[in-house]
C-alpha positions, 0 to 999 in steps of 0.5 A: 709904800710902793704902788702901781707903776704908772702908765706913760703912754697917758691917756690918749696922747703920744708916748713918752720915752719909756722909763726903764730903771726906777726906785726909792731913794731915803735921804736920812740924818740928824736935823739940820743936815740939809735933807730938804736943801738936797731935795729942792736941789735934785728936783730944781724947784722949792717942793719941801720947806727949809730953815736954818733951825733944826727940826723943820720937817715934820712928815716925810714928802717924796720928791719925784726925778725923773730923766734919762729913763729912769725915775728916782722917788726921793724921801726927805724925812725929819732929822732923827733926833732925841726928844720926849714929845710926842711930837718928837717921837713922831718925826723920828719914827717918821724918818725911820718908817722908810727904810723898808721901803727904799732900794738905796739910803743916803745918809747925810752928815755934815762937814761943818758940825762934823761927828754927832751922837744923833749920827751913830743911833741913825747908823746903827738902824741903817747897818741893821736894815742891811739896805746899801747905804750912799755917805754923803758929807754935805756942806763940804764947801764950808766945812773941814770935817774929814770924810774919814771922820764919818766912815766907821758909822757905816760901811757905805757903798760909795761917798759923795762930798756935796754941797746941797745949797750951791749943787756942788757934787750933786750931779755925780751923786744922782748919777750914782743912783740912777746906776743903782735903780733896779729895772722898773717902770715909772711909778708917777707921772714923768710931770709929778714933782710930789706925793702931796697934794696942794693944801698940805704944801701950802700948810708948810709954806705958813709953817716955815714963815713962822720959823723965820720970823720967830724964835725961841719955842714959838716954831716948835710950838705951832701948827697950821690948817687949811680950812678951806680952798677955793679955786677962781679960774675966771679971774686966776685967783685962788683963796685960803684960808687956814689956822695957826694953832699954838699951845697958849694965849701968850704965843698967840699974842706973838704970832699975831704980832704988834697990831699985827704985823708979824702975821701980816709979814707971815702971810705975805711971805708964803703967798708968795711962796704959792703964788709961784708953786700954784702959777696963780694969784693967792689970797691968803687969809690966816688966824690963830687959835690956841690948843693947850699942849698940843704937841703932848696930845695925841688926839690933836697930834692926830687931828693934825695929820701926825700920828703917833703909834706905839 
């Protein structure tokens, strides 16, 4: 949703160069396309998890750009998929639920996989929303799938040929929609990256250590809370600590791990990953639970920041 634009002259303190053109900007596709690749790119620092195993992003995130006098608030959104979880249902709706809301919608396919049906659901919705649509082919420096293969889904207003992980293209892209931002104010500080405060990035950066370091059903399966936070200026520390939850006893056992290596692999990795988001040393301390079937239940999908409605 749109808020109040921000003030940028801050409070007491010189003023900035003012923003003049700012908007909102859906990076939507199918899973696994490199939405997120694409929003770590254009921000220059890890704000939304990766991996190369599909349904990874579960909540939207915006992700704040601001240069040149204009802001962009890019929307990483889960990839729009079929599925009968709730939990599925959720991501979808998810993904969707932004369109109203953003002046230009990127609509990423990929170059390697190429065509997918999941591609021409998420087409149909775009060409209904009558929102201007930017086609952006990405992983165009592995893959051969033709840019022509992907324009009848859409009648795009421009196409971009990208490659997310090494940057290719990404610059003439984002000139491209800073053209397209309507005169604006800047809606969030010029410093913001995101809209998420720190607790629910640090339950991602757990999340996405578990899909690394196991397989199978286990990431999809898994869902993490911070229980508690405490912050130690005097001796630059921070402590978390947080809940792995899984559906049954026996993916608990493998989280956990052999005398518990896997969870100490899991923690060790993303306190690193906070250590360089918070500029602090992290003490991170994680246990896992069992909640039956979590995924199917909405009261727990709820409890777990998703929720599920209709």
């Amino acid at each position: 949703m749109r808020g109040e634009a921000f003030d940028t002259r801050g409070e007491g303190g010189p003023e900035r160069p003012p923003v003049t053109r700012s908007g909102f900007v859906g990076i939507l596709g199918r899973p696994n396309v490199g939405k997120s690749t694409l929003l770590n790119r254009v921000l220059g620092q890890k704000v939304v998890i990766t991996s190369p195993k599909p349904q990874t992003t579960r909540n939207r995130v915006a992700g704040v750009l601001t240069r040149g006098g204009v802001q962009m608030v890019f929307f990483d959104t889960p990839g729009v998929h079929g599925g009968e979880k709730l939990l599925n249902r959720y991501m979808v709706k998810e993904a969707l639920a932004c369109v109203p809301d953003v002046d230009v919608a990127l609509f990423l396919v990929d170059a390697v996989t190429g065509r997918h049906r999941d591609d021409e659901v998420l087409a149909e919705h775009l060409g209904r929303s009558g929102k201007p649509v930017i086609l952006v082919v990405n992983k165009a420096d592995q893959g051969r799938t033709a840019t022509e293969a992907f324009l009848d889904l859409v009648t795009p207003v421009s196409v971009h040929r990208i490659s997310a992980l090494t940057g290719e293209g990404v610059d003439e892209l984002l000139e491209d929609l800073a053209g397209r931002m309507p005169e604006g104010p800047a809606y969030f500080p010029e410093d913001q990256l995101t809209d998420r405060p720190e607790r629910f990035l640090a339950e991602e950066f757990i999340r996405e250590k578990l899909f690394e370091l196991t397989g199978e059903e286990i990431p999809y399966s898994v869902a993490v809370t911070v229980e508690a936070w405490e912050e130690r200026p005097e001796t630059d520390l921070v402590v978390i600590h947080a809940t792995i939850h899984v559906e049954r006893p026996s993916q608990k056992g493998i989280v956990i791990g052999k005398g518990g290596r896997l969870i100490k692999e899991v923690g060790r990795r993303a306190r690193l990953d906070l250590e360089a988001l918070l500029g602090a040393r992290v003490f991170l301390d994680l246990h896992v639970t069992v909640d039956r079937n979590w995924t199917k239940d909405p009261r727990a999908l709820r409890r777990f920041g998703y929720e599920v409605r209709g």
